[in-house]
C-alpha positions as CSV (number, residue, x, y, z in Angstrom):
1,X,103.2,93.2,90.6
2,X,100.6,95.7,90.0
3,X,100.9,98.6,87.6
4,X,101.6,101.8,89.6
5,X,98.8,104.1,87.9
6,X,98.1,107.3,87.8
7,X,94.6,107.5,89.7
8,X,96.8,107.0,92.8
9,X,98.9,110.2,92.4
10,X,95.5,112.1,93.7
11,X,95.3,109.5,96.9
12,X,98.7,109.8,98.3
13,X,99.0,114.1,97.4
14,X,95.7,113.8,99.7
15,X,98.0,111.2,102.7
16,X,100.8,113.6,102.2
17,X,98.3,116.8,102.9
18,X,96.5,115.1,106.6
19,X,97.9,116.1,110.0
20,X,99.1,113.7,112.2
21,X,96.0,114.1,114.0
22,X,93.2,113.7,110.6
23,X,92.2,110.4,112.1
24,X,89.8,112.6,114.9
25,X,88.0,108.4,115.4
26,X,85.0,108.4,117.0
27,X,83.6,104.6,118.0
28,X,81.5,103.5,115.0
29,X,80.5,100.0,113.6
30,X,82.5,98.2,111.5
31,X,81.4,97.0,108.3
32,X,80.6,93.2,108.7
33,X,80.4,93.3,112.7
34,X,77.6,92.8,114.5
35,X,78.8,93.6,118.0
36,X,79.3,97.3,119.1
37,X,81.7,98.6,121.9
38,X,85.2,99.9,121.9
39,X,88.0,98.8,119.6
40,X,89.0,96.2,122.7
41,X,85.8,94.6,123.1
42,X,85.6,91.1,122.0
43,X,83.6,90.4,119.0
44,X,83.5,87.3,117.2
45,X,83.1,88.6,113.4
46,X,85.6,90.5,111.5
47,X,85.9,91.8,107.9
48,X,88.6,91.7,106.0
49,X,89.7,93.7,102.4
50,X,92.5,92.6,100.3
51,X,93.0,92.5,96.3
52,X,94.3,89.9,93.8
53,X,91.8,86.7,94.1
54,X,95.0,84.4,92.8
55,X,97.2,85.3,95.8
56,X,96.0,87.2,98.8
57,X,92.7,86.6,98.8
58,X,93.6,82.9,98.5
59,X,96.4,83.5,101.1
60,X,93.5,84.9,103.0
61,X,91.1,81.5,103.0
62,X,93.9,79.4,103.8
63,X,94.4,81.6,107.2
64,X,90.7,82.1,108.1
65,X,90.9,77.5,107.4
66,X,93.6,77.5,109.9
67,X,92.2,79.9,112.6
68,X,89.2,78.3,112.4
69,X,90.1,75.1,113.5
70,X,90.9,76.5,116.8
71,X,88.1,79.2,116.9
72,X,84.8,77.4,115.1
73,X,82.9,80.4,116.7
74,X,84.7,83.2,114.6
75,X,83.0,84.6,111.6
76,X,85.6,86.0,109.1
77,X,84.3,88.0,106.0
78,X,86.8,88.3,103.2
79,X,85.9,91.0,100.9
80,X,87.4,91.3,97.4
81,X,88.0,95.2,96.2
82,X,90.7,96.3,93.5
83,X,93.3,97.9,95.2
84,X,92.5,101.5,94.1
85,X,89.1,100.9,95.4
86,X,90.6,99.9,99.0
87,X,93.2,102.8,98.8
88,X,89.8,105.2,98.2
89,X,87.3,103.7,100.6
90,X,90.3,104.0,103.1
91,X,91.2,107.5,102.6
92,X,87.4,108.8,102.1
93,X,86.4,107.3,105.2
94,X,89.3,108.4,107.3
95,X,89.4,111.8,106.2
96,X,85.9,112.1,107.1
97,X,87.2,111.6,110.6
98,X,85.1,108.0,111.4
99,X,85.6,104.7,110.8
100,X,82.2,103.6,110.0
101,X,81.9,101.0,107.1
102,X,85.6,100.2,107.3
103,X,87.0,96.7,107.7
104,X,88.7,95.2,111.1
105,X,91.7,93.7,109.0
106,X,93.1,95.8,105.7
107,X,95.8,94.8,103.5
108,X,97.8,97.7,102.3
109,X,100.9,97.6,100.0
110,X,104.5,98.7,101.9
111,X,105.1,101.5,99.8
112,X,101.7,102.9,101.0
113,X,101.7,102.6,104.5
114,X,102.9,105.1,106.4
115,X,101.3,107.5,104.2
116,X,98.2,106.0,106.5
117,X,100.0,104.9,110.0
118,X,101.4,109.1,109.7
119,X,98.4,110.5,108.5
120,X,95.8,108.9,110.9
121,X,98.0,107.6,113.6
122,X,94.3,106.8,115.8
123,X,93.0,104.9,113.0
124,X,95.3,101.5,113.4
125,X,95.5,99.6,116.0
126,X,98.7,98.6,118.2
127,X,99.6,95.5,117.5
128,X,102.9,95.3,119.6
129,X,101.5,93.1,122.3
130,X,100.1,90.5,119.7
131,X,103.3,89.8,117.2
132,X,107.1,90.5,117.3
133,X,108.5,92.4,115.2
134,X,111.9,90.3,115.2
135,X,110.1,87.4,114.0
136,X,109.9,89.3,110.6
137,X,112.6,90.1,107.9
138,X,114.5,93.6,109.4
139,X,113.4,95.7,105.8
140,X,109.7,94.9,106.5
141,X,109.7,96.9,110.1
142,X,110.2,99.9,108.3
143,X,107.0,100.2,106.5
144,X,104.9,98.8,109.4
145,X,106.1,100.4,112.3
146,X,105.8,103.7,113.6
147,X,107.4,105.4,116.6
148,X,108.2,102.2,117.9
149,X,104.9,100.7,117.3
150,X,104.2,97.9,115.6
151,X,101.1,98.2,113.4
152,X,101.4,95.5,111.0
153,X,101.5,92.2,110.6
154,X,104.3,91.9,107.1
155,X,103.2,89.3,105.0
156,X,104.8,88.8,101.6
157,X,108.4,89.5,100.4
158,X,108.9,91.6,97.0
159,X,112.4,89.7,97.4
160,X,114.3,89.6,93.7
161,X,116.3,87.5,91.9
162,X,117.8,87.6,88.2
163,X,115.6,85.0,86.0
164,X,117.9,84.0,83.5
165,X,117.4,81.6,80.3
166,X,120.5,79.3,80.6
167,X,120.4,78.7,76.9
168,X,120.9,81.9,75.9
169,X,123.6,82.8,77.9
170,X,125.2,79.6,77.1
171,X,125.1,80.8,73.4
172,X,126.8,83.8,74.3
173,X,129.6,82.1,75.5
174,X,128.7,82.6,79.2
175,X,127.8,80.1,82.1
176,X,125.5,80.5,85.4
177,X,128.4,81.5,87.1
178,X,129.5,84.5,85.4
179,X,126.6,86.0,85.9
180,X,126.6,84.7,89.7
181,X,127.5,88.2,91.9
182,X,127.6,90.8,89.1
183,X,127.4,94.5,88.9
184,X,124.9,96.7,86.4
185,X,128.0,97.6,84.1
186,X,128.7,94.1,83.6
187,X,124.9,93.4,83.2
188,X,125.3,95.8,80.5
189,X,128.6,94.2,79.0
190,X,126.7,90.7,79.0
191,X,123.9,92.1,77.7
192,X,125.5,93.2,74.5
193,X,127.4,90.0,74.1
194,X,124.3,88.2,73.7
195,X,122.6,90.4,71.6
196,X,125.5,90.0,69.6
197,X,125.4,86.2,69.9
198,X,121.9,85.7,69.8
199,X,120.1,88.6,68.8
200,X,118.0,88.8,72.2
201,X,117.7,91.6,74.8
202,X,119.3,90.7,77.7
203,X,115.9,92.7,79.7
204,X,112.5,94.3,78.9
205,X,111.8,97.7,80.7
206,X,108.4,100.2,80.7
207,X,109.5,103.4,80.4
208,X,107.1,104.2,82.9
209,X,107.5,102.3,85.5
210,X,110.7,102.9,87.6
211,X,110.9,99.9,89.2
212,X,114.2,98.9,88.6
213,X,115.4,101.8,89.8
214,X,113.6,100.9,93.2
215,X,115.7,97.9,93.0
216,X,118.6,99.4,92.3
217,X,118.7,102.2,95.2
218,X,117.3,99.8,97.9
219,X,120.2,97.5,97.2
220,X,121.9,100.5,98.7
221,X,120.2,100.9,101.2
222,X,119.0,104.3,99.9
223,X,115.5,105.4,99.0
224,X,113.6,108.7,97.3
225,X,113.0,110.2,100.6
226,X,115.6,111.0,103.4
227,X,115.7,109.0,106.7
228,X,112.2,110.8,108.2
229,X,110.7,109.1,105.2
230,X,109.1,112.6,104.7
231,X,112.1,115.0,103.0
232,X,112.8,114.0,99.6
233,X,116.1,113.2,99.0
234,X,116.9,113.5,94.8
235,X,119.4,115.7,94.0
236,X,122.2,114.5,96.3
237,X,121.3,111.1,96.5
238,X,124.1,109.1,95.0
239,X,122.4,106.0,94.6
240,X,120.3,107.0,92.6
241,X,122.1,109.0,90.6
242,X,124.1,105.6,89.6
243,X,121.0,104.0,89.2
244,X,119.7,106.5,86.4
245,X,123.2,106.9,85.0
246,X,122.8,102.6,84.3
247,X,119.5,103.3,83.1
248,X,120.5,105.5,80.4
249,X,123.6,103.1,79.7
250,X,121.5,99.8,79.3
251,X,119.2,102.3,77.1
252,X,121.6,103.7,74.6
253,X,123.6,100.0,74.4
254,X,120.7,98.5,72.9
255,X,119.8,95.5,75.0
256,X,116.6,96.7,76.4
257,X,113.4,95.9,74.5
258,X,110.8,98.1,75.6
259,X,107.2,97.1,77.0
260,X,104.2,99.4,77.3
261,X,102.4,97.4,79.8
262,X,101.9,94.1,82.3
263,X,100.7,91.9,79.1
264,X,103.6,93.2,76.8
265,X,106.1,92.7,79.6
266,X,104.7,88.8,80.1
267,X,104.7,88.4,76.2
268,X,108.6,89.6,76.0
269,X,109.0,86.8,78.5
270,X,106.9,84.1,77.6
271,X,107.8,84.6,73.8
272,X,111.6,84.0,74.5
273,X,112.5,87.8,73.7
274,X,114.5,88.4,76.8
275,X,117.9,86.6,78.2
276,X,117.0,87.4,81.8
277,X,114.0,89.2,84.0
278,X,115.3,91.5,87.0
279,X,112.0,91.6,89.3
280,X,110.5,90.3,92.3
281,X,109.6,86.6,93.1
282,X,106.0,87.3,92.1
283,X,107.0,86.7,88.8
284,X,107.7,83.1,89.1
285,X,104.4,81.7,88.5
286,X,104.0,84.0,85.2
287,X,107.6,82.7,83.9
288,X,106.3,79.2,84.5
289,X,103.1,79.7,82.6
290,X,105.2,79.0,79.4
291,X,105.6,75.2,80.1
292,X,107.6,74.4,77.0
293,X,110.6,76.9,78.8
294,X,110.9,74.4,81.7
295,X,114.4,73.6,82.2
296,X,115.5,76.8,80.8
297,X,115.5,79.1,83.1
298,X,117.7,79.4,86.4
299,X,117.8,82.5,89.1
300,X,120.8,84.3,90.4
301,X,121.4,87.0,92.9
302,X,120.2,90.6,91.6
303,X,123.2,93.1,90.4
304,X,124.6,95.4,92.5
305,X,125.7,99.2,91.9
306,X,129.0,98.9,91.2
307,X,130.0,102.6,92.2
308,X,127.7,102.7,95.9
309,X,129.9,101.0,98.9
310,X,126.9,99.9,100.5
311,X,125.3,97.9,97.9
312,X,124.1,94.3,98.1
313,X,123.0,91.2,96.1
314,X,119.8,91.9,97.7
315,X,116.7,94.0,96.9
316,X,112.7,94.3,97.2
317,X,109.9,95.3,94.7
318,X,106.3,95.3,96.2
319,X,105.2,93.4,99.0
320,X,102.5,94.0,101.3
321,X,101.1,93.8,105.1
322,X,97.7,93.3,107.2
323,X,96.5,96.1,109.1
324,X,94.1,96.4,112.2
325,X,91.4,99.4,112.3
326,X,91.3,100.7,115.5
327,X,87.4,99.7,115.8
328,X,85.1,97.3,117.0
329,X,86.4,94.0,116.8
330,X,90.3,95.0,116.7
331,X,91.3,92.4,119.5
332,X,89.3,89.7,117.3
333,X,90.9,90.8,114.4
334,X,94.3,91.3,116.3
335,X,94.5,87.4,117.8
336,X,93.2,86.3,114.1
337,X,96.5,88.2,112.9
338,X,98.5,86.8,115.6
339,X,97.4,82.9,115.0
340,X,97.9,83.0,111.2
341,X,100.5,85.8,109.1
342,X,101.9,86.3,113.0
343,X,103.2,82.8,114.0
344,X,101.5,79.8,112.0
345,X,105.1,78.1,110.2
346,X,102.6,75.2,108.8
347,X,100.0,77.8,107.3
348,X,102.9,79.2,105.7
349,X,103.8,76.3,104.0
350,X,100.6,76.0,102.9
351,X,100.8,79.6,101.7
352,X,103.9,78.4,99.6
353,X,102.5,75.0,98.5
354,X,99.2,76.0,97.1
355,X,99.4,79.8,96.5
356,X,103.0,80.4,96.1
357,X,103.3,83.1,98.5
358,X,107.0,83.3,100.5
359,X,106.1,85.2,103.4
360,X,108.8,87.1,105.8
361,X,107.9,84.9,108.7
362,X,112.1,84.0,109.3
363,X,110.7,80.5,111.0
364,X,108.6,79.8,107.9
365,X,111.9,79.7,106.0
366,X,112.8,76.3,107.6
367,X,109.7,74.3,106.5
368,X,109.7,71.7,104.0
369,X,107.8,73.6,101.7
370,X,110.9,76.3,101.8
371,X,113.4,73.5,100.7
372,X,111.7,71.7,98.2
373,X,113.5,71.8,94.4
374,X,111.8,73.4,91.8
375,X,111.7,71.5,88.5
376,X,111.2,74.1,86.1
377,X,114.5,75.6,87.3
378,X,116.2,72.7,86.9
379,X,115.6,71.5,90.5
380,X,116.8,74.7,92.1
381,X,115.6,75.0,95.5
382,X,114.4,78.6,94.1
383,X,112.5,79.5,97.6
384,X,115.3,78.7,99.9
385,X,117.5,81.1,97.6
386,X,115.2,83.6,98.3
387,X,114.4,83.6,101.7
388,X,118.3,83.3,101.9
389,X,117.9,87.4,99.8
390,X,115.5,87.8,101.9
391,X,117.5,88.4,104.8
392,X,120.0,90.7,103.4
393,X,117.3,93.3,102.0
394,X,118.2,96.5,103.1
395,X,115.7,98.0,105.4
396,X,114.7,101.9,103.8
397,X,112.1,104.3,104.9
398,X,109.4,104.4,102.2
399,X,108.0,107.3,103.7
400,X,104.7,108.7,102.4
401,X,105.2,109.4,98.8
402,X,107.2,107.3,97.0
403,X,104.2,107.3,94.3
404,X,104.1,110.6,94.1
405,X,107.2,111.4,93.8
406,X,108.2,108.4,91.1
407,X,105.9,110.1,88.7
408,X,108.2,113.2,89.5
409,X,110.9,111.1,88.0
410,X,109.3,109.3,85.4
411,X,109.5,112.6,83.2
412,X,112.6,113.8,84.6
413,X,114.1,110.2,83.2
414,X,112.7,110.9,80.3
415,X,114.3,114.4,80.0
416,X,117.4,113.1,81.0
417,X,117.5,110.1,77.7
418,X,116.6,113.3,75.8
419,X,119.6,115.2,76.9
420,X,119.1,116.7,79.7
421,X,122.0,116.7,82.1
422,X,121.6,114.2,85.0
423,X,122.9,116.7,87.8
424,X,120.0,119.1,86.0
425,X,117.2,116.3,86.3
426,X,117.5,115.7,89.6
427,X,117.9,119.0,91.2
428,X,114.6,119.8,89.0
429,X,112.9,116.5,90.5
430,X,114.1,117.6,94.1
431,X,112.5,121.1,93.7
432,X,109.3,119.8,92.8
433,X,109.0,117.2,95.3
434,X,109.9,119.8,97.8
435,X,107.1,121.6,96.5
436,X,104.6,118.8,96.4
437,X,105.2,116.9,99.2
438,X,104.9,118.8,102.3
């Protein structure tokens, strides 16, 4: 999962600033098309942005393979940018009120989209016609949807699990099972038995990233913002009170060993520092980069909150989904969407097999692929467990700032380990976002 960084504060302070009306389109050309027209008109090229060369735009060849099997005559562009650069060109080029130089198909990350689909509602097309939305995971709808529109297409699931080395825990004096349907406290509780027993951490943790405390609030089917996705929602949110009350806990019991970045985080991994990983399934092909770990490591179901009634063994952390610009070439761009991320169960094995992508396609969950055992885990069918998780992700409203208001919280988490009451921190986080975000 990328690095949430701060160049992205400025882009989403300038989403959360747009009227619902800053799209103001007017028909231009898109980047990479060479038919004109309006956004209906058939056009046999599109252009497509995405990041991350590994995954999606790998995800993306295999799909434009597929398609093209059944239209030889389309011409699809894939076009590499980081995603800051996409997240830019996106919100220069909208707030300028047109469209022109801006791809048919864009992949944007969940957290981010409705700070577009609200600020330029004109500026995405309506893909309700083309793909239903019930064919997706339910917590995916949320970010792609608006008004009871369905804008994108989801694609991959942030889904979670609990990596755990077996050997560690074993030392410990634990098995798989007791750590099968836990709570955070007795996370914690395990956590200082083996540090005791072994002299490992039982997790590793940036102090600036909050992304366990995502996990830990959506498992509760809570989020930063209220319901409207556009009031935050800090200072009486009980979730996440919990979840920072855990946070400081796990801190001040000694079983964290802190990272400063993505490579520091991989090394506490990879090096054998830490007795289990909390995180999203993305981190499966970085855990298995260490091949002389294989047949050490299992996954179990996340932790819940242990004080929240609505919390589940289930949670998300990233994940993203295609987009249609409302411009020449949409319905091209539209039926390629449909064909592949929209309906294609084989591609998505494919996806699985070759790029290690689970997508949220709930028929795609029944392929082969989907079942097969994983040898590194001990031959744990690890995929089928998490589409299984998959399905019990509560669906939240990410709203249009959950960037900007996690920096909020960053500091107010670190006033809060430095003694500043937690009722305190969080009515000072709510005033500021409520000053920030409006």
């Amino acid at each position: 999962m990328k690095k949430v960084i701060a160049l992205f504060l400025s882009c989403m302070v300038l989403l959360a600033g747009c009227s619902s009306g800053g799209g103001g389109q007017e028909p231009a050309a898109s980047g990479g098309n060479s038919s004109g027209g309006d956004s209906g008109s058939k056009v046999e090229e599109i252009t497509i942005w995405a990041w991350d060369p590994a995954f999606n735009i790998a995800a993306l060849n295999i799909a434009k393979e597929a398609y093209s099997q059944k239209n030889p005559d389309a011409k699809i562009n894939i076009v590499e940018f980081a995603q800051a650069d996409i997240i830019q060109k996106l919100n220069t080029g909208l707030n300028s009120g047109t469209t022109k130089g801006l791809p048919n198909i864009v992949l944007i990350e969940d957290y981010r989209a409705q700070g577009f689909l609200q600020s330029y509602p004109d500026a995405f097309y309506d893909l309700s016609g083309k793909v239903r939305s019930e064919d997706f995971a339910d917590y995916k709808i949320g970010p792609t949807s608006l008004n009871g529109k369905q804008y994108g297409v989801p694609f991959d699931s942030g889904v979670t699990g609990m990596y755990v080395r077996k050997d560690y825990i074993e030392q410990a004096g634990y098995t798989l099972d007791d750590l099968k349907n836990i709570d955070w406290k007795q996370y914690i509780e395990i956590g200082k038995a083996v540090k005791e027993k072994t002299g490992k951490d039982i997790i590793t943790l940036d102090p600036n990233d909050l992304g366990i405390i995502r996990m830990m609030i959506q498992s509760a089917g809570s989020w930063y913002l209220a319901e409207d996705g556009k009031t935050p929602d800090l200072a009486g949110n009980a979730a996440l009170k919990e979840a920072f009350e855990l946070y400081k806990e796990m801190m001040e019991a000694n079983v964290v060993k802190v990272n400063a970045d993505w490579s520091q985080f991989i090394a506490n991994i990879n090096n054998g520092d830490v007795a289990t990983v909390p995180t999203g399934n993305w981190i499966t092909p970085s855990v298995k980069a260490e091949a002389s770990q294989a047949g050490q490591w299992a996954i179990l179901p996340i932790p819940k909150l242990p004080q929240s009634p609505n919390s589940v063994h289930a949670t998300n952390l990233g994940g993203s989904s295609w987009y249609v610009m409302n411009i020449p070439g949409a319905e091209t761009a539209a039926d390629f969407l449909a064909q592949t991320f929209g309906s294609d169960v084989e591609m998505y094995q494919n996806l699985l097999t070759n790029v290690g992508a689970i997508g949220t396609l709930k028929a795609a969950a029944a392929g082969e692929a989907y079942a097969k055992p994983d040898e590194f885990f001990g031959g744990q069918q690890i995929v089928n467990d998490f589409a299984v998780w998959t399905a019990e992700i509560p669906k939240v409203n990410y709203g249009i700032s959950t960037y900007a208001i996690e920096d909020i919280l960053i500091v107010e988490m670190q006033n809060y380990l430095n003694g500043k009451g937690i009722d305190q921190a969080l009515s000072d986080a709510q005033a500021q976002a409520e000053a920030q975000v409006k």
